[in-house]
VMD Tcl script that draws the C-alpha trace (Angstrom):
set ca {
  {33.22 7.56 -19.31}
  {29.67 8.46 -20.23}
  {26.49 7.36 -18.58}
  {26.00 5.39 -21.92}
  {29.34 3.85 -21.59}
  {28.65 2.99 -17.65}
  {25.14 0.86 -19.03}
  {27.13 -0.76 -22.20}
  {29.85 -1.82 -19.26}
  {26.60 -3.78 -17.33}
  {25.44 -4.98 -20.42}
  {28.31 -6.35 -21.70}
  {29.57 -7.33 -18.69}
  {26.61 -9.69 -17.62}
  {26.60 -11.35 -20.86}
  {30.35 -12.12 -20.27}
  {29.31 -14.83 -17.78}
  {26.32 -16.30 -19.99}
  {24.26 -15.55 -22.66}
  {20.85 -13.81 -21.81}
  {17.63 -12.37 -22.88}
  {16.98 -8.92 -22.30}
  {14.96 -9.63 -19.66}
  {17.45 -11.83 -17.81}
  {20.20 -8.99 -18.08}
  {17.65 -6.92 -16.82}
  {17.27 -9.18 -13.46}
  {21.56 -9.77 -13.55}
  {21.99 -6.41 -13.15}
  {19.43 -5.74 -10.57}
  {19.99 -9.35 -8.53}
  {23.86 -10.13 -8.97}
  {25.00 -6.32 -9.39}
  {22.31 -4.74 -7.64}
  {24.58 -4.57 -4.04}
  {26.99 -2.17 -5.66}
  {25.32 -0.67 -9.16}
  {21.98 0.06 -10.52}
  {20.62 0.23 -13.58}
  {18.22 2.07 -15.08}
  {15.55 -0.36 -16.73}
  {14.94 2.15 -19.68}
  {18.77 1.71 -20.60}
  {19.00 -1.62 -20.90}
  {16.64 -2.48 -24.23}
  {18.26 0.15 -25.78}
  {21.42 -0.39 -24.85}
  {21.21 -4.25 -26.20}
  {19.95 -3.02 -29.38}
  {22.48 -0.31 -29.67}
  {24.90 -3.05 -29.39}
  {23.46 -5.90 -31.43}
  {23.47 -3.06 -34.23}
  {27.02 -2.38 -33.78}
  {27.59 -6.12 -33.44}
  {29.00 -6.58 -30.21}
  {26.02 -8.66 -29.43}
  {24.40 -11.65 -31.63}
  {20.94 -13.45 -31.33}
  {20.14 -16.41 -33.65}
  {16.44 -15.05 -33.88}
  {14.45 -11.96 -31.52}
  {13.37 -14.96 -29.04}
  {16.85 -16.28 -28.79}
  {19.16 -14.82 -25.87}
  {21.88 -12.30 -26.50}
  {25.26 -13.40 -27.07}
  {28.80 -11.55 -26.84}
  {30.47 -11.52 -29.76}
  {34.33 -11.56 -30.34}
  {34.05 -7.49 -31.17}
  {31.94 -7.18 -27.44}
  {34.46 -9.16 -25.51}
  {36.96 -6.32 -27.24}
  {34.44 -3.43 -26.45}
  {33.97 -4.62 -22.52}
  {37.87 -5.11 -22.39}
  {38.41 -1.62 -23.62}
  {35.55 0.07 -21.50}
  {36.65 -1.29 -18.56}
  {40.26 -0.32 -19.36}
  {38.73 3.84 -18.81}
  {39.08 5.58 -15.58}
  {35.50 4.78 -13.80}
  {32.64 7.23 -13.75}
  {32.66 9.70 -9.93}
  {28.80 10.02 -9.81}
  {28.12 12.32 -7.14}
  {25.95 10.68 -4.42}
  {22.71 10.91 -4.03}
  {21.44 10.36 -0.48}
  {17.86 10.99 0.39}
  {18.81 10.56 4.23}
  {21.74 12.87 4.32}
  {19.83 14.98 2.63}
  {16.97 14.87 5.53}
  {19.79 15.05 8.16}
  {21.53 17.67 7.17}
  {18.61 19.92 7.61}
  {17.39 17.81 10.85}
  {16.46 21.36 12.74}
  {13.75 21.75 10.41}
  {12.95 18.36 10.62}
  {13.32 18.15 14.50}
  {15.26 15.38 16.66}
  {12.61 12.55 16.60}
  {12.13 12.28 13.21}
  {16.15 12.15 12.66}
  {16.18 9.62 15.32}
  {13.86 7.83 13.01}
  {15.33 7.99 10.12}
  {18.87 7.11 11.95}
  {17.28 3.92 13.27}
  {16.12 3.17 9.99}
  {19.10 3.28 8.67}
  {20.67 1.21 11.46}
  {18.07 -1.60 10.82}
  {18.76 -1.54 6.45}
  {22.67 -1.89 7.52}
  {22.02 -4.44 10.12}
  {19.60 -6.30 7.14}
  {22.43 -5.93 4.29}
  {24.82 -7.20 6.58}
  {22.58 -10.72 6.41}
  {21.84 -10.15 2.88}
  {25.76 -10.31 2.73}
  {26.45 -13.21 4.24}
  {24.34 -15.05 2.87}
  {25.59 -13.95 -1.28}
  {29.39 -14.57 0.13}
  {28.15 -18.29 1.25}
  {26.45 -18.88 -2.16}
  {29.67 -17.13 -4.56}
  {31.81 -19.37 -2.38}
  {30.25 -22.35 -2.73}
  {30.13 -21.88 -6.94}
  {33.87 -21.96 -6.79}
  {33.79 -20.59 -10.49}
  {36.55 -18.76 -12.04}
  {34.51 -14.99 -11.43}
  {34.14 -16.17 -7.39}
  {37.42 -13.93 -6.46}
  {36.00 -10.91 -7.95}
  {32.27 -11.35 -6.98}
  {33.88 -11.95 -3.16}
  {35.48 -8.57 -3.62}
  {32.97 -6.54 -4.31}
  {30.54 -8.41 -1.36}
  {33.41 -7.43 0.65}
  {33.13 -4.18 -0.14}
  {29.60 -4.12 0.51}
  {30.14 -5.51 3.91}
  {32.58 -2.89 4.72}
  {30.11 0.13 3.81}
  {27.37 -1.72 5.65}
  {29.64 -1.94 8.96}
  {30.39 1.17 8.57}
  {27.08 2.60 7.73}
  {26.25 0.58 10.95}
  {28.83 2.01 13.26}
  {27.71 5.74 11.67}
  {24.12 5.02 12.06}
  {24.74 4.06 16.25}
  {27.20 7.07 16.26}
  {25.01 9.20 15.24}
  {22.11 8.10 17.70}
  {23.82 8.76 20.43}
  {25.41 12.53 19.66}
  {21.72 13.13 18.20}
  {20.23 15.75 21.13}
  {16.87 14.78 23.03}
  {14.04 16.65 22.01}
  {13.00 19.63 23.32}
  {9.13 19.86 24.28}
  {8.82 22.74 21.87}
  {10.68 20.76 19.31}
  {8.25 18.34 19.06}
  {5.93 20.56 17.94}
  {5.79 21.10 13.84}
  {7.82 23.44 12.85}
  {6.35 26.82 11.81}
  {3.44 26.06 13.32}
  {1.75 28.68 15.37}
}
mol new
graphics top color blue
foreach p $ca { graphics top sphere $p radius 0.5 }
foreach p [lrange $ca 0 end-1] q [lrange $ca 1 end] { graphics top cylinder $p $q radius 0.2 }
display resetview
């Protein structure tokens, strides 16, 4: 499936549940979707017009909100029918601590604590979106539960990693907290 196919997916997808302007699929896909996708802003407009011309989306006038048509509802089944998209990860952190000799041991231990303290705040951010899907009790609730379950188990475990990892990381070295290459 194609990065274009990925957006129409969102797209469509959020104006399954209700219809929206461009801007409020814009803030659906970041606020509701946002714990397990992202979206590139740019995409979206595009996208939406892109579909309204193929007419898988409607709008009584350019201030009205976008609709799904019967053809969209068809599109979204048979996009999300395809094998998903394996995006290769992209993981600025990783990145940093898999060269953490350059970087030296206290600026890993930074970053790992970091990285502790963004787990230990999605973890809240978590319980507090299961609460609110519960209470809605609408007919999506199952599936939005599953993927905020998911996102609870990769913040445990990003967690556990992040405490793991403090503790094998070695103390520094009085010559290692010096820059390195200086001299």
């Amino acid at each position: 499936m194609a990065r274009r196919s990925q957006t129409e997916v969102a797209v469509l997808g959020a104006l399954s549940v209700a219809p929206m302007t461009g801007y409020a699929v814009r803030e659906a896909i970041r606020d509701v979707l946002g714990h397990f996708w992202s979206e590139s802003f740019g995409q979206i407009y595009p996208t939406l017009a892109g579909l309204e011309e193929r007419g898988y989306v409607r709008r009584a006038d350019r201030a009205a909100p976008f609709e799904l048509t019967g053809e969209g509802v068809a599109r979204l089944r048979e996009l999300l029918a395809e094998p998903p998209q394996r995006v290769p990860p992209r993981n600025g952190v990783m990145l940093r601590l898999f060269f953490g000799r350059q970087l030296g041991p206290e600026a890993c231990r930074a970053l790992l604590l970091e990285a502790k303290a963004d787990a230990e705040r999605q973890l809240a951010e978590f319980a507090a979106l299961r609460a609110a899907v519960a209470g809605e009790g609408g007919p999506d609730t199952p599936y939005s539960l599953i993927t905020i379950s998911a996102g609870v188990h990769t913040a445990r475990a990003a967690l556990a990693w992040a405490e793991e990892s403090l503790a094998a990381l070695p103390e520094a070295t009085p010559s290692e907290l010096e820059q390195p290459g200086a001299d």
